[in-house]
C-alpha positions as CSV (number, residue, x, y, z in Angstrom):
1,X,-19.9,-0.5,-0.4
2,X,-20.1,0.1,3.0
3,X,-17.1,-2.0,3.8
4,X,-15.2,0.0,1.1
5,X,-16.1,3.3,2.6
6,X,-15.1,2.0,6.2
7,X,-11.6,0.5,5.7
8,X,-10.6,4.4,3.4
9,X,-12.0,6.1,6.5
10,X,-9.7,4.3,8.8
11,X,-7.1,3.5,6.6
12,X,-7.0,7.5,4.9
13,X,-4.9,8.4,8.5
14,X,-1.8,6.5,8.3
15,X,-1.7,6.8,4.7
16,X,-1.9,10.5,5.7
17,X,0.9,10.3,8.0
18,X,3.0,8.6,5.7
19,X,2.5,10.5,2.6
20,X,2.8,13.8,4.4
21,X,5.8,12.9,6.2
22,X,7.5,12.9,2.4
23,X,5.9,15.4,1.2
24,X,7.5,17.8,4.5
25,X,11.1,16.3,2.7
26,X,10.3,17.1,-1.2
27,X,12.8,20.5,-2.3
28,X,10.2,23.0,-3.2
29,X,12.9,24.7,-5.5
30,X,13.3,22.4,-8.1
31,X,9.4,22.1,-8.7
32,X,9.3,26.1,-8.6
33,X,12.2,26.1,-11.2
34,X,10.8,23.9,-13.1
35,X,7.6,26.4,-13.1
36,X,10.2,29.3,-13.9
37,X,11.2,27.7,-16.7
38,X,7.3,27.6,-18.0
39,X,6.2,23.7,-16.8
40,X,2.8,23.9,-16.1
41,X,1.7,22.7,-12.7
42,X,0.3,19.7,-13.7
43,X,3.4,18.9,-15.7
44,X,5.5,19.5,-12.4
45,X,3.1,17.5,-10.5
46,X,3.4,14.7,-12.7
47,X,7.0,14.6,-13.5
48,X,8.7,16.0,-10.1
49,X,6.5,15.2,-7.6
50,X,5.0,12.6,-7.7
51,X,8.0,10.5,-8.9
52,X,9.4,11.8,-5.4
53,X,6.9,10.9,-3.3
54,X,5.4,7.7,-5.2
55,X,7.7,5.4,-2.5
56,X,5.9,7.1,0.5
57,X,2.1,6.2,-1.6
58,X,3.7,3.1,-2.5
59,X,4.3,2.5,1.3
60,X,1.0,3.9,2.7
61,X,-1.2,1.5,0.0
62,X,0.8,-1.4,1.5
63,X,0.0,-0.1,5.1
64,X,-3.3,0.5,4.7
65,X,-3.8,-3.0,2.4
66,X,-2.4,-4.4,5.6
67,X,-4.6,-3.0,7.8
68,X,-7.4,-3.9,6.1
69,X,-6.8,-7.0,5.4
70,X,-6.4,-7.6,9.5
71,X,-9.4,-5.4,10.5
72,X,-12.3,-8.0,11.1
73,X,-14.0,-5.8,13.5
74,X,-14.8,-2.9,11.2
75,X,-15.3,-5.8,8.6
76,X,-18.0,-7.2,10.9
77,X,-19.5,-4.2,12.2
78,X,-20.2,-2.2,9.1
79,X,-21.0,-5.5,6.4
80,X,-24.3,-6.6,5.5
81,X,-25.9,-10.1,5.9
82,X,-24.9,-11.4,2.5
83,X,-21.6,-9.7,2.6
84,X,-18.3,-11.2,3.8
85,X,-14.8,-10.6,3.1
86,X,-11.8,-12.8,3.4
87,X,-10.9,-12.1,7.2
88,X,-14.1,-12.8,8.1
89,X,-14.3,-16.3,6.1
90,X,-10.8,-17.1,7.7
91,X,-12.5,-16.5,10.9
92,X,-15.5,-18.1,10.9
93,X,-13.9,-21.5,9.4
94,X,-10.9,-21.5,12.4
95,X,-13.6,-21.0,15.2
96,X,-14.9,-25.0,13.7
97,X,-11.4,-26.2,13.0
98,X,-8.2,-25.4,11.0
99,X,-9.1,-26.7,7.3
100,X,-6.8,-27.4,4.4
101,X,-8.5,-24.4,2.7
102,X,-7.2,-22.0,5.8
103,X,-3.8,-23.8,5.2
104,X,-3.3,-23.3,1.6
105,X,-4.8,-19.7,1.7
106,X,-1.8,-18.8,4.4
107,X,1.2,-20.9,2.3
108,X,0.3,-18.7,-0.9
109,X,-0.1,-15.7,1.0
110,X,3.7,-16.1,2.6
111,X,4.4,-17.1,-0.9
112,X,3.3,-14.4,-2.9
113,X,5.0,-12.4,0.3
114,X,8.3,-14.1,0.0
115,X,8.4,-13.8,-4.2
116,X,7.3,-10.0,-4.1
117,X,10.2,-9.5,-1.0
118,X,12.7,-11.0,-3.4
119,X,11.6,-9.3,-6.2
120,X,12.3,-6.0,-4.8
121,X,15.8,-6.9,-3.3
122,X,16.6,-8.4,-6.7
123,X,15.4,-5.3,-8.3
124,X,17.0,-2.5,-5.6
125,X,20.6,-4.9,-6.3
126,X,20.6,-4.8,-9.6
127,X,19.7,-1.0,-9.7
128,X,22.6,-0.2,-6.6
129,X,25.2,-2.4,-9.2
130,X,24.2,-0.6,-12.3
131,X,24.6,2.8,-10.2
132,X,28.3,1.2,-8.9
133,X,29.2,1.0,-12.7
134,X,28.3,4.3,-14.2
C-alpha cells in the first residue's frame, strides 16, 4: 500500500500537467450549449468532455505507468521487507549477473511495446482512410 500511495503522489503531477494542459484547449461553449439545451452536467461531462480530453488521460496514465515503472528509488525507500516490485527484482538479479529471466522479461516488454505501437498506427490509418473516403 505504501508503494501504491508513493508512485500516485509523484506520479499525480505530470498527469496534472498533462491533463490540464487539455483541459485549458476544451471549447467551453459547446458543453454550455449542450447545458442550454437541458443536458445535465453529468451527461455533458460524460459525453463532451471527457471524450475530449480522454487522449490527454490516455497520455498521462502512460506517463505516469512509465514513471513508475523506472522509479526504483521511491520503490525502495517507501517498500516493506516482504515487498518487492518488478524494478526492484530486475535490479537486484543484474547486480549478480544478467540472467535469461532479465532477458526474456526485456524481449516481451519491447514486444508487447512494438505490437501495441503498431496497433495504434494501424488503427489511426485506417481511421485517417475511412475519414479520406466520406
Amino acid at each position: 500500500m505504501t508503494i501504491w500511495i508513493a508512485h500516485v503522489t509523484f506520479c499525480t503531477a505530470y498527469v496534472t500537467v498533462v491533463v490540464s494542459s487539455r483541459l485549458q484547449e476544451v471549447d467551453r461553449s459547446i458543453e454550455e450549449a449542450a447545458m442550454d439545451l437541458g443536458a445535465p452536467p453529468w451527461k455533458v461531462f460524460f459525453q463532451i468532455t471527457l471524450p475530449s480530453i480522454a487522449p490527454a488521460i490516455l497520455a498521462g496514465w502512460l506517463l505516469a505507468f512509465t514513471l513508475s515503472l523506472d522509479d526504483l528509488v521511491i520503490a525502495s525507500f517507501v517498500s516493506g521487507p516482504s515487498a518487492t516490485t518488478l524494478p526492484m527484482v530486475v535490479f537486484s538479479s543484474v547486480r549478480l549477473g544478467v540472467s535469461p529471466k532479465i532477458n526474456a522479461l526485456a524481449t516481451l516488454t519491447i514486444v508487447a511495446v512494438s505490437c501495441a505501437t503498431f496497433i495504434a498506427w494501424w488503427l489511426m490509418a485506417r481511421q485517417k482512410s475511412v475519414g479520406c473516403l466520406r
